[in-house]
Biopython code that builds the backbone (N, CA, C, O; Angstrom):
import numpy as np
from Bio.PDB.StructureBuilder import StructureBuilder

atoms = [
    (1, "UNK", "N", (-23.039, 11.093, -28.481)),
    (1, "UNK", "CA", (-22.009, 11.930, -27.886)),
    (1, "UNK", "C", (-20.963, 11.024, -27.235)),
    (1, "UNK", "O", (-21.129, 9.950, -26.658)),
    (2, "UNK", "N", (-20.097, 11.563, -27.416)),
    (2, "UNK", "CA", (-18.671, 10.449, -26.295)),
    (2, "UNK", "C", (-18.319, 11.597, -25.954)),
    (2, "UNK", "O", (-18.518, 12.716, -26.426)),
    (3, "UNK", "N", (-17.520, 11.032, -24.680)),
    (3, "UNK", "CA", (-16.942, 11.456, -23.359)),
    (3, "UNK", "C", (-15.634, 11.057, -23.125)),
    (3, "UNK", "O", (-15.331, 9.924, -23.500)),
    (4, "UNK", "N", (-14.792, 11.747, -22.583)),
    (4, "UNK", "CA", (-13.701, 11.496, -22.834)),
    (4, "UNK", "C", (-12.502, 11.746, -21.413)),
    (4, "UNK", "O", (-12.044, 12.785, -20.937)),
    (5, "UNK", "N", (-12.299, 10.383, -21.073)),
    (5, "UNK", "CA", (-11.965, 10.301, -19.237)),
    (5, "UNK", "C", (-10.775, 10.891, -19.521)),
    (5, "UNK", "O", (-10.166, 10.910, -20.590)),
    (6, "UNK", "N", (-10.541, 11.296, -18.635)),
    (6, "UNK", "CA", (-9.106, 12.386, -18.345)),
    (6, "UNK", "C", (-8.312, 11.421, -16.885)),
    (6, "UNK", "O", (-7.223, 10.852, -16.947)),
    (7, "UNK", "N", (-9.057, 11.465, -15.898)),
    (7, "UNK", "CA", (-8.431, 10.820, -14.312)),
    (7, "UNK", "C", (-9.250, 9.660, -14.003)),
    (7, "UNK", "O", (-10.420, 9.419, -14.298)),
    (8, "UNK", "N", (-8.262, 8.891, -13.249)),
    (8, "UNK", "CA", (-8.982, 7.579, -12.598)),
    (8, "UNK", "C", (-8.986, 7.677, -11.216)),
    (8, "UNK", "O", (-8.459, 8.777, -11.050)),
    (9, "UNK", "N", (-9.199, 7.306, -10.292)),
    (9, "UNK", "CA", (-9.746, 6.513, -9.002)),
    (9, "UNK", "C", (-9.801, 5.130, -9.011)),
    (9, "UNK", "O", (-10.712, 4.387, -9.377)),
    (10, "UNK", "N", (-8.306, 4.792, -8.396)),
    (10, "UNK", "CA", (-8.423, 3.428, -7.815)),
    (10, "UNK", "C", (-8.375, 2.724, -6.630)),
    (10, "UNK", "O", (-7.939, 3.291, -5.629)),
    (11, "UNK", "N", (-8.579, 2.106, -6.603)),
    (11, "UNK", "CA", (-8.887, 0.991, -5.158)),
    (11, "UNK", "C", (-7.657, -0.523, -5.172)),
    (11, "UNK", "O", (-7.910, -1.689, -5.478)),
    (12, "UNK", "N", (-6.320, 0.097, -4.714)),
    (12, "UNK", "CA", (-5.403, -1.183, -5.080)),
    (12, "UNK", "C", (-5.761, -1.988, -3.677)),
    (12, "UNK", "O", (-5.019, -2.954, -3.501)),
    (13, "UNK", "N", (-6.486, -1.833, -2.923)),
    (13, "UNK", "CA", (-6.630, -3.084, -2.012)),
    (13, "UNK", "C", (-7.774, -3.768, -2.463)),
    (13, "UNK", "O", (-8.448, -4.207, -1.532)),
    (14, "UNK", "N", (-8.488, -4.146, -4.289)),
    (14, "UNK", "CA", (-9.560, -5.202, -4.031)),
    (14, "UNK", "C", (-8.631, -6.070, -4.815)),
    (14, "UNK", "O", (-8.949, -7.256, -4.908)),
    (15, "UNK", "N", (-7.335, -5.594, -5.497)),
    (15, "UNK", "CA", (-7.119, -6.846, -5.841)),
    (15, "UNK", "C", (-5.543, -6.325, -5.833)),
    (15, "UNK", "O", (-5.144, -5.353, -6.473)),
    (16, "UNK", "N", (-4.680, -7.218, -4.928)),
    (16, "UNK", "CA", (-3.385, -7.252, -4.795)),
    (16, "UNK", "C", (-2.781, -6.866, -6.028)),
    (16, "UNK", "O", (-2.300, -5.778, -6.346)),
    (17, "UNK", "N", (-2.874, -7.850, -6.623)),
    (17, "UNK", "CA", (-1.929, -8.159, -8.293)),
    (17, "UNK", "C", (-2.156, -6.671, -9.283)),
    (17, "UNK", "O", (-1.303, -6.433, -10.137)),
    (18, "UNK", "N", (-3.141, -5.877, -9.137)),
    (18, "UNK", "CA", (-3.653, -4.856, -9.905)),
    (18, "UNK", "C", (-4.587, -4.305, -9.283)),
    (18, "UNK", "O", (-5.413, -4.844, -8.546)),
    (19, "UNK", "N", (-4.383, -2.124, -9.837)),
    (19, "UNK", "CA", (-5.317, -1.496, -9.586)),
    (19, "UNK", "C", (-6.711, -2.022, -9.990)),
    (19, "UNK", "O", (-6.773, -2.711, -11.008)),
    (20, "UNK", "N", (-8.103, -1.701, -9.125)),
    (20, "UNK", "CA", (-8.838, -1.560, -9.563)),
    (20, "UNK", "C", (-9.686, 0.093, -9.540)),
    (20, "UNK", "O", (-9.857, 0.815, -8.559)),
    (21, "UNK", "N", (-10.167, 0.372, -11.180)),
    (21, "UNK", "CA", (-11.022, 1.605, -11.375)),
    (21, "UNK", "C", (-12.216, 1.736, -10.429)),
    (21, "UNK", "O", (-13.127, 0.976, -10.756)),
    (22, "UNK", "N", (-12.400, 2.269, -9.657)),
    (22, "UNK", "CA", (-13.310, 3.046, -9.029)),
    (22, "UNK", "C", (-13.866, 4.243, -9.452)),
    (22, "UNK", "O", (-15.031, 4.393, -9.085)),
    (23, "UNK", "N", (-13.482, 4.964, -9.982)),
    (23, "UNK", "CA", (-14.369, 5.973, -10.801)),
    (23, "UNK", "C", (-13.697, 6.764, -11.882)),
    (23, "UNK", "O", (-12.606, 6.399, -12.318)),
    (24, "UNK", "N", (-14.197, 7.644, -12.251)),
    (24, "UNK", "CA", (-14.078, 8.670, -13.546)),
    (24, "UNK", "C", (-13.871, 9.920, -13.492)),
    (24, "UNK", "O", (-14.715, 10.510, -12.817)),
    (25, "UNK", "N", (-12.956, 10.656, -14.005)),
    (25, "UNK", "CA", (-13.332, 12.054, -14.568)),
    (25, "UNK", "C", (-13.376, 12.541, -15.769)),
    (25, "UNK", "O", (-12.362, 12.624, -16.463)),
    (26, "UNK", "N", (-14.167, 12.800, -16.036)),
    (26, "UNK", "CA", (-14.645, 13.411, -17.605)),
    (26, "UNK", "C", (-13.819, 14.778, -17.493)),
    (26, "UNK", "O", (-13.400, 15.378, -16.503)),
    (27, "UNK", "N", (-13.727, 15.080, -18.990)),
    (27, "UNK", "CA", (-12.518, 16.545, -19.458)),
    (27, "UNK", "C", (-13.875, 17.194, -19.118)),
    (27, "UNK", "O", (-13.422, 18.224, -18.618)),
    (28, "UNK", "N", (-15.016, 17.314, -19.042)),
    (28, "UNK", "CA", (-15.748, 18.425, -18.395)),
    (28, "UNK", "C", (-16.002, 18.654, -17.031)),
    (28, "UNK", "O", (-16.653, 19.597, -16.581)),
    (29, "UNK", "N", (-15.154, 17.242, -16.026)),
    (29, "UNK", "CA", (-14.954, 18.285, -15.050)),
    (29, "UNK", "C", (-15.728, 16.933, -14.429)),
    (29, "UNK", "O", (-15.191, 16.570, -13.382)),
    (30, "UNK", "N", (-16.940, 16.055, -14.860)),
    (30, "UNK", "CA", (-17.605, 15.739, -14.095)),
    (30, "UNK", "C", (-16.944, 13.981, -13.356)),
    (30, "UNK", "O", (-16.014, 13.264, -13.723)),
    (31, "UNK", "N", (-17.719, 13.873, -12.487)),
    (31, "UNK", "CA", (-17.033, 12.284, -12.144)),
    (31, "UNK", "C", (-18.137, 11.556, -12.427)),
    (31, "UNK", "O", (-19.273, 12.028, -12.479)),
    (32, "UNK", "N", (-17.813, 10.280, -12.636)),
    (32, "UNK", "CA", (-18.738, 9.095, -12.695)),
    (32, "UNK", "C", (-18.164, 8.073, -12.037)),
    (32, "UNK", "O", (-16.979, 7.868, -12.300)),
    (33, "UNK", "N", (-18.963, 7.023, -10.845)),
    (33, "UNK", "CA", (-18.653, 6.199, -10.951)),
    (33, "UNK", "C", (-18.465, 5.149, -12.059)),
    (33, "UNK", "O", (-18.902, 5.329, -13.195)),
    (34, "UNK", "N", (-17.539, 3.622, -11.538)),
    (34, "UNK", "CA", (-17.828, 2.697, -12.704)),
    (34, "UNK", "C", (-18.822, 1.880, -12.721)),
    (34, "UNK", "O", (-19.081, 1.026, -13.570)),
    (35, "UNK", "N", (-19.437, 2.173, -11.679)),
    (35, "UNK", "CA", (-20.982, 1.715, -11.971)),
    (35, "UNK", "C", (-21.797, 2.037, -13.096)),
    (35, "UNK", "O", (-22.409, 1.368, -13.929)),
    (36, "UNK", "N", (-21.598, 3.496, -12.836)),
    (36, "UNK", "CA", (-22.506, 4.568, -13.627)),
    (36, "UNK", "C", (-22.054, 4.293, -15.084)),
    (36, "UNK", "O", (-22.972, 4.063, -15.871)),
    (37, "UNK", "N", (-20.733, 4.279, -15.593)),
    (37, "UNK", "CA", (-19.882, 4.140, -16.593)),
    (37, "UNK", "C", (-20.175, 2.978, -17.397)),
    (37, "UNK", "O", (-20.135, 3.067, -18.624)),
    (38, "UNK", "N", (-20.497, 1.777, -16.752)),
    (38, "UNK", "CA", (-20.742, 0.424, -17.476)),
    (38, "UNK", "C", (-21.970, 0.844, -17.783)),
    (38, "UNK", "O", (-22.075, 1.162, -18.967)),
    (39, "UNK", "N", (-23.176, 0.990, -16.983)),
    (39, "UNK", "CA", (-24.209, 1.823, -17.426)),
    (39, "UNK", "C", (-24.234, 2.096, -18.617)),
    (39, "UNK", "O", (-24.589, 1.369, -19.545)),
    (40, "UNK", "N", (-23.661, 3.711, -18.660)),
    (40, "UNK", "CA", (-24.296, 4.327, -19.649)),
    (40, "UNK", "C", (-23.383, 3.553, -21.019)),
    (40, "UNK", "O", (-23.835, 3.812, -22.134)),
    (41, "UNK", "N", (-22.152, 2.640, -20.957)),
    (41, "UNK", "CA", (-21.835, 2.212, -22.203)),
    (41, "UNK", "C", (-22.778, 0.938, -22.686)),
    (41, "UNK", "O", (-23.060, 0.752, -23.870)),
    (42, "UNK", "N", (-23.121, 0.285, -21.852)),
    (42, "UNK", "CA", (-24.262, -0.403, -22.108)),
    (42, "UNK", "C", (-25.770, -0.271, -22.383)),
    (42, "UNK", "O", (-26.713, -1.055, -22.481)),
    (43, "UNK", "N", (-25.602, 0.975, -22.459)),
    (43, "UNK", "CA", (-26.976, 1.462, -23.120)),
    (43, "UNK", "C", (-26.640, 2.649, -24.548)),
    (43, "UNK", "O", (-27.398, 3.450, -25.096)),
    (44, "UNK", "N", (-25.308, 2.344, -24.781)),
    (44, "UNK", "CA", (-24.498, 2.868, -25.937)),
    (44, "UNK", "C", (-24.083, 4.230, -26.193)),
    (44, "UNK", "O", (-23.945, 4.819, -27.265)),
    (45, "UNK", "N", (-23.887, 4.674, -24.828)),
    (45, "UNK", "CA", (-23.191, 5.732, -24.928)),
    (45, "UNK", "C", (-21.390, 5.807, -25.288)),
    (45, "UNK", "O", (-20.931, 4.681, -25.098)),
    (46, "UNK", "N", (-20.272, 6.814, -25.749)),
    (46, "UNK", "CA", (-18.983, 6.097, -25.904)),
    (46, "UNK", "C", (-18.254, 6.634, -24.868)),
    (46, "UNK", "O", (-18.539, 7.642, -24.222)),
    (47, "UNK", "N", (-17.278, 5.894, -24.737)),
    (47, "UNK", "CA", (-16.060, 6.681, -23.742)),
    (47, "UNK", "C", (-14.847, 6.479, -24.438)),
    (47, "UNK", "O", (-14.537, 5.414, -24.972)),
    (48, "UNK", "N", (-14.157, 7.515, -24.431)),
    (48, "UNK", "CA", (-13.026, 7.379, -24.602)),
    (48, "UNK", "C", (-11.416, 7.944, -23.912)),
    (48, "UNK", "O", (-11.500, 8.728, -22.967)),
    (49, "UNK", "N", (-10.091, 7.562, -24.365)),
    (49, "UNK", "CA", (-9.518, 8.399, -23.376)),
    (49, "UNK", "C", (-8.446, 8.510, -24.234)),
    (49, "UNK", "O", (-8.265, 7.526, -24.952)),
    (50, "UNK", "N", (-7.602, 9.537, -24.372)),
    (50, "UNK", "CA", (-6.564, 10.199, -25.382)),
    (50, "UNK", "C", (-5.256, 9.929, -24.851)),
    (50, "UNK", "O", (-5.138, 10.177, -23.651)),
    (51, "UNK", "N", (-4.039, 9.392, -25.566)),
    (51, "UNK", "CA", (-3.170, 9.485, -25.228)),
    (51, "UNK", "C", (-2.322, 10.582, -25.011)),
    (51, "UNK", "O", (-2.844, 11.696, -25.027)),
    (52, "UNK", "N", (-0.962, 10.472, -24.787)),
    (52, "UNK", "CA", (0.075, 11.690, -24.993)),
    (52, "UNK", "C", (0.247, 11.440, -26.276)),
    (52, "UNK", "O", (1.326, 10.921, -25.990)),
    (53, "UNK", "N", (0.214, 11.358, -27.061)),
    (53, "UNK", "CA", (0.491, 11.130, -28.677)),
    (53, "UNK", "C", (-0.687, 12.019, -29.290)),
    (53, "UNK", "O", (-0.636, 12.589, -30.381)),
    (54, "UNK", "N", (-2.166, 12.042, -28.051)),
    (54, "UNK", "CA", (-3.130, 12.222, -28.964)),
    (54, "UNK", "C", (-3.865, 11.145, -29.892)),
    (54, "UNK", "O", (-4.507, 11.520, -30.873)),
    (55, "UNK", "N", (-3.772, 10.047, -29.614)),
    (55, "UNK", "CA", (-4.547, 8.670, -29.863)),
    (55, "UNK", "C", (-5.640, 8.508, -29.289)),
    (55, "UNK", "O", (-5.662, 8.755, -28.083)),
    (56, "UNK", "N", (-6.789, 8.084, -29.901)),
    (56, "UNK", "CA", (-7.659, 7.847, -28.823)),
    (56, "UNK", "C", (-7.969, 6.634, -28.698)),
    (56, "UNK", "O", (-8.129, 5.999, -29.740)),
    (57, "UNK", "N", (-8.147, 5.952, -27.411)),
    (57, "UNK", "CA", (-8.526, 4.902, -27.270)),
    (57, "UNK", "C", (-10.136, 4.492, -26.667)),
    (57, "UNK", "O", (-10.568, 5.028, -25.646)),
    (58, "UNK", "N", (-10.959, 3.446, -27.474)),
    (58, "UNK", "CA", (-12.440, 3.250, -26.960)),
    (58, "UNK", "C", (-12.311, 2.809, -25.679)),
    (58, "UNK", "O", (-11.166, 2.430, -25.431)),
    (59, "UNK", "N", (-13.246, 2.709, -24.592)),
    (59, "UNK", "CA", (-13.659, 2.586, -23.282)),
    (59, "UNK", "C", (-14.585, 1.021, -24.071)),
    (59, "UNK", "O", (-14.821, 0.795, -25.258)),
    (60, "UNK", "N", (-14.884, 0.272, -22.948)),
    (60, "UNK", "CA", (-15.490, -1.014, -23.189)),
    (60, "UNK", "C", (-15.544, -1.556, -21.933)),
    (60, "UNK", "O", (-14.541, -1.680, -21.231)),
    (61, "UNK", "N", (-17.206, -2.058, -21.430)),
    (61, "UNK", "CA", (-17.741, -2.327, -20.151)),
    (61, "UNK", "C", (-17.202, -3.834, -20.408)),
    (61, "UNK", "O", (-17.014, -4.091, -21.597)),
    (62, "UNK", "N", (-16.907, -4.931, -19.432)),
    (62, "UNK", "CA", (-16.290, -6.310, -19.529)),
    (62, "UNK", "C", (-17.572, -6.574, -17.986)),
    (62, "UNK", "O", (-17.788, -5.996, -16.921)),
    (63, "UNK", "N", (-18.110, -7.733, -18.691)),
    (63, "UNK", "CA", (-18.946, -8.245, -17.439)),
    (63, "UNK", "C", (-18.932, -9.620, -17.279)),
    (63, "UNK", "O", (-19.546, -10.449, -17.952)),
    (64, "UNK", "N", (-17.757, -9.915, -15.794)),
    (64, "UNK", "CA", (-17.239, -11.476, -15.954)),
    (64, "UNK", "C", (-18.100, -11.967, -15.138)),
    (64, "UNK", "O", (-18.538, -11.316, -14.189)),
    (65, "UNK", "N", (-18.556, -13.536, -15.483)),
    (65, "UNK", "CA", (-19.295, -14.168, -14.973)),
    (65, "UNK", "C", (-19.058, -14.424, -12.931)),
    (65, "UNK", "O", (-18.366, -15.388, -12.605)),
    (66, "UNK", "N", (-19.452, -13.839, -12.181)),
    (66, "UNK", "CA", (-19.756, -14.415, -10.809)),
    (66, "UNK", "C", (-18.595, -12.662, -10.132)),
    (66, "UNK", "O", (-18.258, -12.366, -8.985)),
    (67, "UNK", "N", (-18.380, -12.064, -11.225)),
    (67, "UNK", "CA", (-18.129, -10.459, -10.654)),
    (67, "UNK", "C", (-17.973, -9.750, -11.157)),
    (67, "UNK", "O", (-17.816, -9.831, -12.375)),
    (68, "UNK", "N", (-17.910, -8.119, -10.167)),
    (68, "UNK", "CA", (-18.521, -7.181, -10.850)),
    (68, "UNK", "C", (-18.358, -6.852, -12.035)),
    (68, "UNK", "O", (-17.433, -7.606, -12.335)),
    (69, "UNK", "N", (-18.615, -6.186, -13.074)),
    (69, "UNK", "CA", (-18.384, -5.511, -13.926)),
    (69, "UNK", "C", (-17.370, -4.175, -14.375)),
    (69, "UNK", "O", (-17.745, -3.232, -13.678)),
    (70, "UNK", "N", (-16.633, -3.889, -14.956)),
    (70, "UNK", "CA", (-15.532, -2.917, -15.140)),
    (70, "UNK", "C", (-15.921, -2.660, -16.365)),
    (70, "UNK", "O", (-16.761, -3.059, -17.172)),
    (71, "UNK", "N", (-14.298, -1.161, -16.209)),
    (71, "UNK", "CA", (-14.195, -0.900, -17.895)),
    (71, "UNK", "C", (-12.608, -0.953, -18.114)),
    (71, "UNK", "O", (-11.760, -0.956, -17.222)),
    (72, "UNK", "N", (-12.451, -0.984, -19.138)),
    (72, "UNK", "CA", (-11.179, -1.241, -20.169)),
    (72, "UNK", "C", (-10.685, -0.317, -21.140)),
    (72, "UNK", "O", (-11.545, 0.516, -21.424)),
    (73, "UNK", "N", (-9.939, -0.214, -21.563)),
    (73, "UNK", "CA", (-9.647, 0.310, -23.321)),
    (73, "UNK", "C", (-9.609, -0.867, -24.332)),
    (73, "UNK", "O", (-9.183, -1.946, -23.921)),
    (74, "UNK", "N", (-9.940, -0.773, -25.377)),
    (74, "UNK", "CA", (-10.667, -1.772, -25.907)),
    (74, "UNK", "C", (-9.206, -2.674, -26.219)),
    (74, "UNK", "O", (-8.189, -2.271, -25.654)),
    (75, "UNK", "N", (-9.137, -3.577, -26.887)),
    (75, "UNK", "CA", (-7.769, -4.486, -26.675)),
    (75, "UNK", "C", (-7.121, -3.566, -28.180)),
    (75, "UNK", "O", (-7.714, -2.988, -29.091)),
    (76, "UNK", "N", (-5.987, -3.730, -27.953)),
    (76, "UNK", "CA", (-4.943, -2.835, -28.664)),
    (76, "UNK", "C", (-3.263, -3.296, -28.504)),
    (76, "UNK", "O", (-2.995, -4.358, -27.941)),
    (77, "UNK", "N", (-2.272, -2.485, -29.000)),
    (77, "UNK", "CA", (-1.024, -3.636, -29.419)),
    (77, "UNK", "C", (-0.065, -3.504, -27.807)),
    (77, "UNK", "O", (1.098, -3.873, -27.644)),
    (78, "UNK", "N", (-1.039, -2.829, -26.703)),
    (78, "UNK", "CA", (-0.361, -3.302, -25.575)),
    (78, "UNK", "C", (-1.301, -3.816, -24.630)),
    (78, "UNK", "O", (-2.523, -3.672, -24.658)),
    (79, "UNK", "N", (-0.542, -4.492, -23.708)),
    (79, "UNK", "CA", (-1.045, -5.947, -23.012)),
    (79, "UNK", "C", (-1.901, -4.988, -21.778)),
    (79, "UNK", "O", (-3.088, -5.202, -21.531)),
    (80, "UNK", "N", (-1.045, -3.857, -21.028)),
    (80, "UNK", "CA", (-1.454, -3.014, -20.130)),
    (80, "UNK", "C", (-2.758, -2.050, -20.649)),
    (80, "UNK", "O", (-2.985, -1.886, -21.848)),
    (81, "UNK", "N", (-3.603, -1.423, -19.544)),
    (81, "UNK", "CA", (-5.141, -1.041, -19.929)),
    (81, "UNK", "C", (-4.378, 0.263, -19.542)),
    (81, "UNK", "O", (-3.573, 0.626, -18.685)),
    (82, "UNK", "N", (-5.184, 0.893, -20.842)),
    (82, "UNK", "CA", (-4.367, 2.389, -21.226)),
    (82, "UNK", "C", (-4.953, 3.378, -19.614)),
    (82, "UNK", "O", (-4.405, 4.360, -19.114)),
    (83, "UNK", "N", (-6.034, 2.757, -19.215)),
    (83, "UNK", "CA", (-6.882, 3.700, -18.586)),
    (83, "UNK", "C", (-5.337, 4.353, -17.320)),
    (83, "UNK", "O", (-4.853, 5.436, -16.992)),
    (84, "UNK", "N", (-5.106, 2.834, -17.001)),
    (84, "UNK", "CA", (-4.092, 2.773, -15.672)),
    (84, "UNK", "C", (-3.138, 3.696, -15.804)),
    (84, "UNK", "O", (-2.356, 4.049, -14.921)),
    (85, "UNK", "N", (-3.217, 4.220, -17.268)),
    (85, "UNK", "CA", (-1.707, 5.315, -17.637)),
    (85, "UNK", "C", (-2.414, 6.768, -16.668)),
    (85, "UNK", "O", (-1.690, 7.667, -16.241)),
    (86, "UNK", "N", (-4.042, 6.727, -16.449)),
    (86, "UNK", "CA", (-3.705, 8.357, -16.514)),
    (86, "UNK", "C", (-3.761, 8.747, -14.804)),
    (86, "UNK", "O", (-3.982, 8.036, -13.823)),
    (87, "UNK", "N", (-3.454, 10.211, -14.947)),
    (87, "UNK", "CA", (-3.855, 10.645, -13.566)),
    (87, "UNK", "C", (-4.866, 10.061, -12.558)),
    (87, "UNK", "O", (-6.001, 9.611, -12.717)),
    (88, "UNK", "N", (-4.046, 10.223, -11.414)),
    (88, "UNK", "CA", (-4.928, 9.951, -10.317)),
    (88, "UNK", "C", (-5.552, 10.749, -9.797)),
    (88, "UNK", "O", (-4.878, 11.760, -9.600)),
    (89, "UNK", "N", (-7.313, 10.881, -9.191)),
    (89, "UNK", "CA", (-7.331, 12.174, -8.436)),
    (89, "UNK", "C", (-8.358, 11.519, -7.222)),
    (89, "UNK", "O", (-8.717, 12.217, -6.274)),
]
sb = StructureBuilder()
sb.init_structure("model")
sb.init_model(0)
sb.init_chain("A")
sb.init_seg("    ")
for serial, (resi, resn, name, xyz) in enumerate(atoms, 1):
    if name == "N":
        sb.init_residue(resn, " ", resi, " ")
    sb.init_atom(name, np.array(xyz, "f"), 0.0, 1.0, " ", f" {name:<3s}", serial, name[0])
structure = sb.get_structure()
């Protein structure tokens, strides 16, 4: 099954230069942290998130050596992470 984030939650005071994702909302309404989120994609569940075009783009957990773990849209022909496009709630 995939899931498909609609809103983000960010935290722009952990890193000056860029938002960071703090959590999720799924089109059914529910939230996840990005705890929870790296989780369940690492145990191969999908995420995804739709553009205004109606594109969809894959979700992808990134786990850098000496911190935490995040998620992404998978790399694609822009430099910016699609996630940052959507609503805030």
């Amino acid at each position: 099954m995939a899931y498909e984030i609609t809103h983000v939650r960010v935290d722009g005071e952990y890193n000056r230069l860029e938002d960071h994702i703090t959590d999720v909302k799924l089109s059914d309404g529910t939230f996840e942290s990005v705890r929870q989120v790296v989780g369940f994609i690492d145990g191969r569940m999908e995420y995804f998130f739709t553009d205004h075009l109606g594109s969809k783009a894959q979700v992808e957990s990134v786990h850098p050596s000496g911190h935490p773990a995040y998620i992404r849209t998978k790399p694609n022909q822009t430099t910016t992470d699609n996630l940052l496009s959507l609503p805030r709630f």
